[in-house]
C-alpha positions in Angstrom: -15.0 -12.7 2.8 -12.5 -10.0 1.8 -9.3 -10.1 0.4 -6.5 -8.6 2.3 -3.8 -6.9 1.0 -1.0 -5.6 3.8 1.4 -2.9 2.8 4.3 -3.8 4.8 8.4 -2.5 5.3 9.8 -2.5 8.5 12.1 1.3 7.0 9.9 4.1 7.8 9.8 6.5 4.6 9.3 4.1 2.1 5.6 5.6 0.9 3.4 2.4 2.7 0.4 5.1 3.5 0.4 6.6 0.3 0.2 3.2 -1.6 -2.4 2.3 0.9 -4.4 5.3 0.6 -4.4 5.3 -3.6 -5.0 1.6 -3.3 -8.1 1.6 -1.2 -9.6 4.5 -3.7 -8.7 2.2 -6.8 -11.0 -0.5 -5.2 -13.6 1.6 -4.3 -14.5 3.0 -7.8 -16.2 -0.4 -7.6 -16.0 -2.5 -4.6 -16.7 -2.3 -0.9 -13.4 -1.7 1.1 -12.3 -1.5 4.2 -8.8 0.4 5.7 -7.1 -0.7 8.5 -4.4 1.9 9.9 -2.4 0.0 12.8 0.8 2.4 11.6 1.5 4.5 14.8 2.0 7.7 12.8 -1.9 7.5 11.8 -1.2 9.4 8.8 -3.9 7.1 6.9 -6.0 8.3 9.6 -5.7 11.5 8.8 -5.8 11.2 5.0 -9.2 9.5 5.6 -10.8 12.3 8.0 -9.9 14.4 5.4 -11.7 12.4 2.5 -14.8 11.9 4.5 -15.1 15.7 5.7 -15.1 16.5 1.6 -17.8 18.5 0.5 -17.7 16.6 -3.5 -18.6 12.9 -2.3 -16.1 10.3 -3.6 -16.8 6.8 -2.9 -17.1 6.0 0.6 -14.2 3.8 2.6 -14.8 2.1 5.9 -12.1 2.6 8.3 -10.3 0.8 11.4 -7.4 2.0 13.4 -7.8 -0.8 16.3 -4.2 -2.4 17.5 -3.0 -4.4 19.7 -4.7 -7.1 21.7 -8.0 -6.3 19.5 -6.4 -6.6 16.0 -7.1 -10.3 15.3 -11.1 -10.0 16.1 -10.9 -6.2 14.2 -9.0 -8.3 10.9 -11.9 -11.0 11.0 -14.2 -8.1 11.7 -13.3 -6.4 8.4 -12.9 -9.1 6.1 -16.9 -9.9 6.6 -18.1 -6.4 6.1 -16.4 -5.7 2.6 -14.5 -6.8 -0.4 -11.2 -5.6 0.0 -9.1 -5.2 3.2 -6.2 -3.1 2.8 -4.0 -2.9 6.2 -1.2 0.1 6.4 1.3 -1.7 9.1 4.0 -0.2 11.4 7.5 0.6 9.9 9.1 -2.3 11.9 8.5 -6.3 12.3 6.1 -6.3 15.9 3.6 -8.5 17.1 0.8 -6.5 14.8 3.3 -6.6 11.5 3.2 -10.1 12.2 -0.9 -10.5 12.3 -1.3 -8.4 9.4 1.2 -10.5 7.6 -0.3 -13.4 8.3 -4.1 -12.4 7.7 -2.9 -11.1 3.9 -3.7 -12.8 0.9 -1.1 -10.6 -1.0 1.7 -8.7 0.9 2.9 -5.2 -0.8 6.3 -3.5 -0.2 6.9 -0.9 -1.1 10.7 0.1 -1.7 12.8 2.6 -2.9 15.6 2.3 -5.1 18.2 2.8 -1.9 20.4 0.5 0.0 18.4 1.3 3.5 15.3 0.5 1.7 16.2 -2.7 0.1 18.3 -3.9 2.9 15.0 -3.7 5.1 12.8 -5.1 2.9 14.9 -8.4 3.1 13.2 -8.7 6.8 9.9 -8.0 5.8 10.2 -11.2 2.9 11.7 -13.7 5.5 8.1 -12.3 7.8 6.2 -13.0 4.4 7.9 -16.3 3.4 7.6 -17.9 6.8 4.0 -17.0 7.1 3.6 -18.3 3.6 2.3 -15.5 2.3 2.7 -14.0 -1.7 5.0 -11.2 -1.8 5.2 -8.5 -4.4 7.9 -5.6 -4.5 6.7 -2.3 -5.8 9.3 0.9 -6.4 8.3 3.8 -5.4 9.6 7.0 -5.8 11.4 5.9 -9.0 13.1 8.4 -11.3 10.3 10.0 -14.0 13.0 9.9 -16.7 13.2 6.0 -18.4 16.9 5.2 -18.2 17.5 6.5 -14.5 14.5 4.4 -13.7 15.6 1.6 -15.7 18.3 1.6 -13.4 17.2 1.9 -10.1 14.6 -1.3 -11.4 18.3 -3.1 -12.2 19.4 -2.0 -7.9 16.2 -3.6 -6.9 17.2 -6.7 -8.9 20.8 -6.6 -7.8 19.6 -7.0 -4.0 17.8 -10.0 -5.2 14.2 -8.6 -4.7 11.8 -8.8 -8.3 10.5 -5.7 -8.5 6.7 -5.9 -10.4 6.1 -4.4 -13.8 4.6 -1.3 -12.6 6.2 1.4 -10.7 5.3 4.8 -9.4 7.3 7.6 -9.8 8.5 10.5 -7.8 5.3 12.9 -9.0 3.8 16.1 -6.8 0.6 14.5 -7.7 0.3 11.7 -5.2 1.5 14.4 -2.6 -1.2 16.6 -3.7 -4.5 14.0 -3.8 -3.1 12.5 -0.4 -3.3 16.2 0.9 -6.9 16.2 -0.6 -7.8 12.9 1.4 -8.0 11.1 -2.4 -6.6 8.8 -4.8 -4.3 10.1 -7.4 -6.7 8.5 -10.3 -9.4 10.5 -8.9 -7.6 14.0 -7.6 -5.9 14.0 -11.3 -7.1 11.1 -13.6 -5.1 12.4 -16.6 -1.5 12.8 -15.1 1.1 10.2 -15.8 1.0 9.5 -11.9 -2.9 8.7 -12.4 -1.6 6.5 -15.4 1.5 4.8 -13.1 -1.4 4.0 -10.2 -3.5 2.2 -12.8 -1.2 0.1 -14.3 0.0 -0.9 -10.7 -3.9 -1.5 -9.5 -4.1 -3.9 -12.7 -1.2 -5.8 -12.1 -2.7 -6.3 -8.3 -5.8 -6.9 -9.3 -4.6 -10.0 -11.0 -2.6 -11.2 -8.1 -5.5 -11.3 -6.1 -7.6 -14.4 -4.8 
């Protein structure tokens, strides 16, 4: 049975695919791993096209992009057929936030070091909390340069949110592999964004079940 990991914030714009996307090519250096786009802007959708159409093989990713009535069967569905589940969810609280919520084991949000951001990640915790489900708050975007980034870790802390260890910075790199249909640790393994990505896909990997 997988383990399910839901990237979740009900404010559009806060990077959800991208973390999906460099997730799912984190586990699949060495795990099976399934994706599970019920975003309406199927931009993982796209990013996955792209990887599969790739002439150099990278290692393969089943994917889903079933909503709606069909979405609890396609969740139990997945979780038999590989190892790791990651779900990209819509950029508000609906019925299908609400079952990918509840079918996660850990429940990423991603936020940016902005008042719209963290004000609408408060919504997505109460979701999280009620379902009883573990939280964790990533930063994305952050400032490259350690003091300004320092700081914007200190306005994630102010709005009473505990921001993990690991952040990912505002780098051309995961822009560039995303266009590529990859992983940043795979489309440039020796960047510091490659180097952000991996400490963030440790930290996870110990969260998980």
């Amino acid at each position: 049975m997988a383990v399910v990991i839901t990237v979740a914030q009900q404010k559009g714009g806060a990077g959800k695919t991208m973390l999906a996307a460099n997730l799912s090519a984190a586990f699949a250096a060495h795990r099976r791993v399934a994706l599970l786009d019920i975003d309406p802007q199927r931009s993982l959708a796209r990013w996955h096209a792209i990887r599969t159409a790739r002439s150099s093989p990278s290692p393969s990713i089943a994917f889903s992009d079933v909503s709606g009535w069909r979405l609890s069967g396609e969740l139990d569905r997945l979780r038999r057929d590989c190892d790791v589940l990651v779900v990209d969810s819509p950029p508000q609280i609906d019925s299908d936030s609400r079952r990918a919520v509840r079918a996660a084991d850990l429940v990423l949000i991603p936020v940016q070091a902005s008042a719209p951001d963290l004000w609408a990640a408060e919504g997505t915790v109460t979701l999280a909390r009620a379902e009883k489900r573990p939280v964790a708050i990533v930063l994305n975007r952050a400032p490259t340069a350690r003091l300004q980034r320092e700081r914007a870790l200190g306005d994630v802390r102010l709005a009473g949110h505990t921001p993990l260890a690991a952040s990912l910075g505002n780098r051309t790199a995961f822009a560039h592999a995303f266009a590529a249909g990859l992983g940043v640790m795979e489309a440039a393994p020796r960047t510091a964004a490659a180097a952000e990505m991996l400490a963030l896909f440790k930290l996870i990997e110990e969260m998980l079940p």
